[in-house]
Backbone bond lengths (Angstrom), bond angles and torsions (degrees), N, CA, C in turn:
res aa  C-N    CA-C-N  psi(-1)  N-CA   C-N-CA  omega(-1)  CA-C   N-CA-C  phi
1 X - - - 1.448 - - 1.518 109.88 -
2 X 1.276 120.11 137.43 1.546 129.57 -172.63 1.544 99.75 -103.96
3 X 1.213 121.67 155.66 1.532 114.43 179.05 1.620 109.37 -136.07
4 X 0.983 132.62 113.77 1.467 134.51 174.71 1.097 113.71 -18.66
5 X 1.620 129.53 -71.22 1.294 151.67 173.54 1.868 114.78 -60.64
6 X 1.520 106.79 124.20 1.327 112.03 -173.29 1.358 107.48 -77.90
7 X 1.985 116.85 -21.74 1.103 100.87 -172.42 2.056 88.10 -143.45
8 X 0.866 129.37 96.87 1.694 144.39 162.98 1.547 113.13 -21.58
9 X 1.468 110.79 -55.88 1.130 126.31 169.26 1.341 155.69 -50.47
10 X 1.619 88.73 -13.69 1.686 123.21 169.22 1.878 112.34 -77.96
11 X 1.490 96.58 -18.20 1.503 104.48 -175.70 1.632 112.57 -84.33
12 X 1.299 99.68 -17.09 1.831 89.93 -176.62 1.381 118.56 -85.21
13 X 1.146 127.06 -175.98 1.532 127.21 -159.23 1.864 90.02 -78.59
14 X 1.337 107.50 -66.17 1.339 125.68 -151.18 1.404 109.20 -64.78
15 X 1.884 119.51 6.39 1.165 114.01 159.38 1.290 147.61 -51.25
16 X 0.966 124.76 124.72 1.742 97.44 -165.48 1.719 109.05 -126.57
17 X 1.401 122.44 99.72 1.644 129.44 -162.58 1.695 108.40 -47.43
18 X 1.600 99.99 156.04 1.588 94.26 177.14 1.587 106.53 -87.59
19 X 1.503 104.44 -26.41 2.030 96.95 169.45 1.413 99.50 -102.79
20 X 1.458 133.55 -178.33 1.223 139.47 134.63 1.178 109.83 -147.93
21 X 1.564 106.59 100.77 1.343 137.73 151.55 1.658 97.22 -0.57
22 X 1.365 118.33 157.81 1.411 137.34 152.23 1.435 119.05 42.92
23 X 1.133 117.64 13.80 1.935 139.06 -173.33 1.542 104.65 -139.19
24 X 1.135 111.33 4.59 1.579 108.43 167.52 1.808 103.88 -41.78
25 X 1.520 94.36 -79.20 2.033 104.42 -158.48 2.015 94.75 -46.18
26 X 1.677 116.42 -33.74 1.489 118.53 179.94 1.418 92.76 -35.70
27 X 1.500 116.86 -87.39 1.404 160.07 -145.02 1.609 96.24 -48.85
28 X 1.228 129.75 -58.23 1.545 145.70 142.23 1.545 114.89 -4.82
29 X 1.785 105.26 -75.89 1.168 96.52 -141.59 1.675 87.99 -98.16
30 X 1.329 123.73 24.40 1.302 115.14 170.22 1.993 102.65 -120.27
31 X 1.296 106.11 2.62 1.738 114.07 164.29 1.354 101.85 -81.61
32 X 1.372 119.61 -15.22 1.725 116.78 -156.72 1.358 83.26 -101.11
33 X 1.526 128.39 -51.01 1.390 116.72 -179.31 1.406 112.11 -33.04
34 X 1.289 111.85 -68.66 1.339 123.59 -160.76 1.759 124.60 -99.99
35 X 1.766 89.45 31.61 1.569 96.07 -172.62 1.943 102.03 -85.54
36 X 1.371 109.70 -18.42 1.806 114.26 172.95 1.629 90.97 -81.31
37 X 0.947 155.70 -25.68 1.760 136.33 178.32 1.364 104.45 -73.12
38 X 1.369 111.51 -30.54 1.675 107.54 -179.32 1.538 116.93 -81.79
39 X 1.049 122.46 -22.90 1.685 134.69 -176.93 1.476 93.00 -87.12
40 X 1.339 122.21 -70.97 1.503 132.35 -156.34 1.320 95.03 -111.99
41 X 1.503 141.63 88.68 1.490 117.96 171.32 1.908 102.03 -99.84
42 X 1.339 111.22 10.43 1.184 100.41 177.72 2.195 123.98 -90.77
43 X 1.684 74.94 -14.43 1.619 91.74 -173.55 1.855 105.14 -129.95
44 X 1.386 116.14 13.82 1.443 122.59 165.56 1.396 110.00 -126.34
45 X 1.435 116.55 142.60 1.316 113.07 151.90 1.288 106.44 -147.04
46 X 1.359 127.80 -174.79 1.511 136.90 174.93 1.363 124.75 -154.33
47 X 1.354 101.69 149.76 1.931 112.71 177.55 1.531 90.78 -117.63
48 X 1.831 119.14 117.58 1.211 129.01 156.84 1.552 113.68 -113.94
49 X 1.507 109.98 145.10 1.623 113.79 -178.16 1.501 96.61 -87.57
50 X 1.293 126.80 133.24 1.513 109.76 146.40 1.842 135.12 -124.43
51 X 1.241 98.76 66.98 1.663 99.03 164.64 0.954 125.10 -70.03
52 X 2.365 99.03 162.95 1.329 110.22 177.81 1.576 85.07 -179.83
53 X 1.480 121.29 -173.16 0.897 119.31 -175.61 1.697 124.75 -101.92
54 X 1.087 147.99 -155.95 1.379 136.72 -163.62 1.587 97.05 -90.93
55 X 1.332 126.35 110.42 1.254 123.67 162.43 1.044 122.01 109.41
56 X 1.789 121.17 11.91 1.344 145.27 163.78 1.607 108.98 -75.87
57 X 0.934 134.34 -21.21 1.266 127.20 165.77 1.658 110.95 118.02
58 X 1.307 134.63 3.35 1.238 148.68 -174.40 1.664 102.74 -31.80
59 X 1.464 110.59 -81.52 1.585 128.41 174.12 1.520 92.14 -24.86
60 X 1.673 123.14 -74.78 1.280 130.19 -146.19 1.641 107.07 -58.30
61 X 1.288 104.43 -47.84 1.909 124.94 173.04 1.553 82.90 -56.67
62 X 1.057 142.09 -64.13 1.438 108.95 -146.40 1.309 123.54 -88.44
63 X 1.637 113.60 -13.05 1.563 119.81 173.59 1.763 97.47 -88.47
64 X 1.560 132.34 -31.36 0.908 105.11 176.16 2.093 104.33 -61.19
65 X 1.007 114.49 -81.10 1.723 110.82 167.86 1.418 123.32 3.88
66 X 1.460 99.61 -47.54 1.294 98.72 -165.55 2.339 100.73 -72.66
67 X 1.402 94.85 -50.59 2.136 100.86 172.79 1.245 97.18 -32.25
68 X 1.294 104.53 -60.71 1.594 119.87 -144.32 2.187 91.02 -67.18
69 X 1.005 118.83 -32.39 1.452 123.67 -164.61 1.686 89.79 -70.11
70 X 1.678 109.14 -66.88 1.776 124.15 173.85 1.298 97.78 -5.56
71 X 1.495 106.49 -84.66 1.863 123.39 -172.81 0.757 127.85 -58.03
72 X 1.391 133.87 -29.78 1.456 125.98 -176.34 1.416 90.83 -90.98
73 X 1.110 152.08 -38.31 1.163 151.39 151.44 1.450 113.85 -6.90
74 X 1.583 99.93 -68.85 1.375 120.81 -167.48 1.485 98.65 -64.39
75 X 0.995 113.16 -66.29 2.040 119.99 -169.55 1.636 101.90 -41.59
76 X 1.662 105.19 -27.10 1.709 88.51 165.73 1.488 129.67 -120.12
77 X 1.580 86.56 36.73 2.327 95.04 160.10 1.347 81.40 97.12
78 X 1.349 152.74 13.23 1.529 117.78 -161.97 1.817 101.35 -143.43
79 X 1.575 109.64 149.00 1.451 105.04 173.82 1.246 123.88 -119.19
80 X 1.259 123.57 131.37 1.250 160.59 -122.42 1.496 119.75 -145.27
81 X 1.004 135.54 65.08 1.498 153.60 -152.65 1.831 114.95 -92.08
82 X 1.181 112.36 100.24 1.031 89.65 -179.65 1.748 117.32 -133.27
83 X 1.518 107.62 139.79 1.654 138.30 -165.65 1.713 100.69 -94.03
84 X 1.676 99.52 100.58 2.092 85.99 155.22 1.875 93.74 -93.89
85 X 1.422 94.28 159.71 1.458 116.77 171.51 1.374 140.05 -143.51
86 X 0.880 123.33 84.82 1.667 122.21 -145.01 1.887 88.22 -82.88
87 X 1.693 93.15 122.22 1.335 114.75 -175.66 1.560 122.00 -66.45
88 X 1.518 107.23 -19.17 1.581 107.52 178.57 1.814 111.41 -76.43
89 X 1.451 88.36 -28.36 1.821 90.95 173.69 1.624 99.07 -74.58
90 X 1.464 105.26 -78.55 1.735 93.85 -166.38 1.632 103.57 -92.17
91 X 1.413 96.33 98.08 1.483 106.15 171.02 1.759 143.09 -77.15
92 X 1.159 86.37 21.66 1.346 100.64 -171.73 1.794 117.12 -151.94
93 X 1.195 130.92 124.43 1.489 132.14 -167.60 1.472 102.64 -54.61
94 X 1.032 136.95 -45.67 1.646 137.59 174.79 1.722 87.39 -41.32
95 X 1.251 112.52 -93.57 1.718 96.33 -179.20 1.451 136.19 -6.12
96 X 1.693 96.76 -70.06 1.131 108.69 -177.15 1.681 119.08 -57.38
97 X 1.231 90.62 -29.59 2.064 85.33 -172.16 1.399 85.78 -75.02
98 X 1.576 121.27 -44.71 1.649 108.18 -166.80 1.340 104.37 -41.85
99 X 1.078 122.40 -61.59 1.595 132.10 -177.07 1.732 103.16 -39.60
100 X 0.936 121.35 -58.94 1.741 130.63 -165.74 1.601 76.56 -59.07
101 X 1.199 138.26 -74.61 1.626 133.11 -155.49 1.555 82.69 -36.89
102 X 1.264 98.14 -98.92 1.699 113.46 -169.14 1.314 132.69 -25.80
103 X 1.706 112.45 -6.69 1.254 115.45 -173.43 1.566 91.68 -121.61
104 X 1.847 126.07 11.80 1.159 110.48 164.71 1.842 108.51 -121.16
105 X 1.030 95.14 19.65 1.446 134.79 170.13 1.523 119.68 75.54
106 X 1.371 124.21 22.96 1.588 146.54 125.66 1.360 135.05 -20.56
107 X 0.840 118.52 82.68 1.672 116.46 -172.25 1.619 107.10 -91.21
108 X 1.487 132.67 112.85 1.112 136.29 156.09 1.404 110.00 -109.58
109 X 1.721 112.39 178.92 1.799 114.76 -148.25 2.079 74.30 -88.69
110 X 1.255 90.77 164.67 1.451 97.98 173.05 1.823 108.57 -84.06
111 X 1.087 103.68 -31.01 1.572 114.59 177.27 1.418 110.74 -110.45
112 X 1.362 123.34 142.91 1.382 124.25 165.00 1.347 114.74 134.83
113 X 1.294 109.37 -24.06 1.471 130.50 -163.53 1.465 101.62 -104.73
114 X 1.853 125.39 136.57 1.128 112.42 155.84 0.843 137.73 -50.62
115 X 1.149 136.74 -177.01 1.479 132.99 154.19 2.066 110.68 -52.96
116 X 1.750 96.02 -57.70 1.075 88.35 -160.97 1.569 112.59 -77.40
117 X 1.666 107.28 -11.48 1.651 113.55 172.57 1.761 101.92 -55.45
118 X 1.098 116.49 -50.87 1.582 112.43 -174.50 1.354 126.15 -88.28
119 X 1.327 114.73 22.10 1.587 133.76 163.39 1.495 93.58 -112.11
120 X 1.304 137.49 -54.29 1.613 132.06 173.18 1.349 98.69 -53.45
121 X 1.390 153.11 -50.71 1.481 157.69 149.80 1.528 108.83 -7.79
122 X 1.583 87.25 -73.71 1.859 95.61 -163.08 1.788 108.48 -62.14
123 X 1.338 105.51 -20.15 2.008 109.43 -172.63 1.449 96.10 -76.59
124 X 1.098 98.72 -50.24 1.725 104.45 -165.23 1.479 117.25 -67.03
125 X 1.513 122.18 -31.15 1.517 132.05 122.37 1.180 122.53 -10.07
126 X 1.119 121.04 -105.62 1.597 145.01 157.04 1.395 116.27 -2.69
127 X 2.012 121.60 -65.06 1.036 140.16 152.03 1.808 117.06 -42.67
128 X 1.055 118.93 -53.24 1.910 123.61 -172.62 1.499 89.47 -75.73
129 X 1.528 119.91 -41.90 1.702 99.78 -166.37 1.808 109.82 -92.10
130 X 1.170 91.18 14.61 1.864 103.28 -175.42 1.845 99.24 41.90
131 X 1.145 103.75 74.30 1.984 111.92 163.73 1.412 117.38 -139.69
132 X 1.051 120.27 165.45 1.111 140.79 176.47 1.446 108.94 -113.40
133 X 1.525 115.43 121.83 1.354 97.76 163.83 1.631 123.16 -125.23
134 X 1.087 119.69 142.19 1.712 126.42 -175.63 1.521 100.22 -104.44
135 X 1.186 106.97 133.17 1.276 126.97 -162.45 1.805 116.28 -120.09
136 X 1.466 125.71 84.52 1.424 113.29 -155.56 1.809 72.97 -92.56
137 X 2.123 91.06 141.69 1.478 103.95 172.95 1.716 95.85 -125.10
138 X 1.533 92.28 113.37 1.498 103.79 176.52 0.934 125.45 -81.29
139 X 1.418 149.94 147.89 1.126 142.29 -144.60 1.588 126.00 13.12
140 X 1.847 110.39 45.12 1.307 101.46 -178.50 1.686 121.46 -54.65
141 X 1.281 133.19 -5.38 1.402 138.51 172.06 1.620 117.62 -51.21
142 X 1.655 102.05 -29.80 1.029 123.83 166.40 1.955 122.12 -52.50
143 X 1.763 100.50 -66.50 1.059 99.62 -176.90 1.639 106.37 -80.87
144 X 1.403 130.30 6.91 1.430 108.66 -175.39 1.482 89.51 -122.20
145 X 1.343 122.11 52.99 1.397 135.87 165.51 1.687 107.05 -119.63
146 X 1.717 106.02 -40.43 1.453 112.68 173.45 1.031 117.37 -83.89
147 X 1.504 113.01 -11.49 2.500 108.65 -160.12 1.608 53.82 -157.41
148 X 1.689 121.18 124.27 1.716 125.12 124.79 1.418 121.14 -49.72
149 X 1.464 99.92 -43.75 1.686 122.82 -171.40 1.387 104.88 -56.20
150 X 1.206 120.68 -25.43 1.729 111.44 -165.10 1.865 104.05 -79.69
151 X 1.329 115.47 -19.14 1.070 95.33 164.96 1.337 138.54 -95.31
152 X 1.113 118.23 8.91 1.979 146.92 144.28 1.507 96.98 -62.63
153 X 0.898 130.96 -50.67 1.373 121.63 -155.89 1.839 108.92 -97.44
154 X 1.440 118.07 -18.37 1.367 120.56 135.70 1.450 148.36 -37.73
155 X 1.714 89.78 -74.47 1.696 107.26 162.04 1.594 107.55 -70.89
156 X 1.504 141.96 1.98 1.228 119.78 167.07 1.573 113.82 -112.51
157 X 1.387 101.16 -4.55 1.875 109.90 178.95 1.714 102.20 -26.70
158 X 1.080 109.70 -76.49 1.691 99.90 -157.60 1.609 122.82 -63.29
159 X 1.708 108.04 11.37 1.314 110.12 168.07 1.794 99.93 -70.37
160 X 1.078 112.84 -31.44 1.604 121.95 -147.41 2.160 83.85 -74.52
161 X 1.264 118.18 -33.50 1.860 108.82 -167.32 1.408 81.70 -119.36
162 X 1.318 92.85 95.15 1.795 105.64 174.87 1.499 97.17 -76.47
163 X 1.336 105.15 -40.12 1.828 90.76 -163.45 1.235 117.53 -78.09
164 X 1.499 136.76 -23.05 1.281 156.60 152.17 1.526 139.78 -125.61
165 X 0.880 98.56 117.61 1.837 95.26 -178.21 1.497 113.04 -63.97
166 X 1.146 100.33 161.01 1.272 112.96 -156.01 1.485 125.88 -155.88
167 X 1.698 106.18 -8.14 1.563 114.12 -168.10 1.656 86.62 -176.68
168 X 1.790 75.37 138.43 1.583 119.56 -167.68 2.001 104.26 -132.03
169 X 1.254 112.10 139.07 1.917 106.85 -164.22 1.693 73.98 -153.41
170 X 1.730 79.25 128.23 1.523 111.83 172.64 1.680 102.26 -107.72
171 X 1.697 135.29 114.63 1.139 106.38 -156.21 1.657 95.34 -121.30
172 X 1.349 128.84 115.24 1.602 132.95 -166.39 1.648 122.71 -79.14
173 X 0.503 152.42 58.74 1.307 156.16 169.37 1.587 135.37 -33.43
174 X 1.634 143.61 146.29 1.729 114.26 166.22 1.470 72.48 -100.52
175 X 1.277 166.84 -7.76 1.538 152.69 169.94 1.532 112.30 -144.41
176 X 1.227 89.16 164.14 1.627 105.43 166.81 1.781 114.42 -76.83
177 X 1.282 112.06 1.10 1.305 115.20 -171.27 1.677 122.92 -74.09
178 X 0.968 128.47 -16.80 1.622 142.04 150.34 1.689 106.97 -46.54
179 X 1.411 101.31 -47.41 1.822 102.84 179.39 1.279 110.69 -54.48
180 X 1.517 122.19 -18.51 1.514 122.44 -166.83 1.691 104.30 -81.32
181 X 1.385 109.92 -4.15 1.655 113.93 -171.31 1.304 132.85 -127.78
182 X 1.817 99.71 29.20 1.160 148.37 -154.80 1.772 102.17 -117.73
183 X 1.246 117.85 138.79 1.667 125.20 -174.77 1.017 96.77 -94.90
184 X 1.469 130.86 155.35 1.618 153.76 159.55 1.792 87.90 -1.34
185 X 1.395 101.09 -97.47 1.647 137.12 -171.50 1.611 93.00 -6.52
186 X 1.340 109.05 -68.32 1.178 124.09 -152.28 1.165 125.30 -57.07
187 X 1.426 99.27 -53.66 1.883 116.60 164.06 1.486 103.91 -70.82
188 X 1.270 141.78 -6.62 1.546 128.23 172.54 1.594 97.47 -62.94
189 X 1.746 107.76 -44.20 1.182 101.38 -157.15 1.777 120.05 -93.74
């Protein structure tokens, strides 16, 4: 069988290019965000927004970001973990941390656990395995349509590991329009 395509693999979503054309200055000024999590991820972290519209490349910018975060990380002694999560699948932060366990290779029950038992879980994780993890939430508009609260409880995560940071959230958007359904508190932070 002959196949049109030299390489198949360029067609799936979860591809992620080694250049991308015309997202250079993008690609930049979101390495600069997160160039103190890679040096210091024990005493930096960050909340970045990233909109645009359907098919600008958001997803692609942020898993490339996220490699590119891994390594430069690594080249300076430090680990740096990073989770995309598309919010319409796991719609709810209980998910999502489940996922962060499991993707730092932690297995807890999916049920049983509070909420706040499995956020005390995921730090104390994080803390014993000395990492940092950055967390891109894709289409978070999604989950702060079902829980408002989850985006308070995002932008305030690193109050919760006073003694070390530990978590960094890349948050994707097609608008800023979810922010409109957000309390005082929330948008301060």
């Amino acid at each position: 069988h002959h196949s049109l395509f030299k390489n198949e693999s360029v067609l799936v979503p979860e591809y992620v290019p080694a250049t991308t054309p015309h997202r250079g200055v993008q690609m930049r000024e979101l390495e600069a965000y997160f160039q103190g999590v890679a040096e210091r991820p024990q005493n930096v972290s960050q909340n970045v927004l990233l909109y645009g519209p359907v098919g600008a490349g958001k997803t692609m910018l942020a898993k490339k970001l996220g490699l590119a975060l891994e390594k430069k990380a690594a080249a300076y002694g430090n680990r740096v973990k990073f989770l995309h999560v598309n919010c319409r699948i796991d719609r709810s932060l209980v998910a999502i941390f489940n996922k962060a366990l499991r993707s730092l290779g932690h297995a807890y029950p999916s049920r049983g656990l509070s909420f706040e038992e499995l956020l005390q879980a995921l730090f104390e994780e994080l803390r014993r395995d000395r990492v940092h993890i950055m967390v891109a939430f894709d289409e978070v508009d999604s989950l702060v349509e079902s829980d408002p609260s989850s985006l308070y409880t995002i932008t305030r995560i690193r109050e919760i590991s006073q003694d070390a940071q530990a978590f960094s959230s890349l948050l994707i958007s097609k608008t800023l329009d979810y922010v409109k359904m957000v309390d005082m508190s929330t948008l301060s932070s």
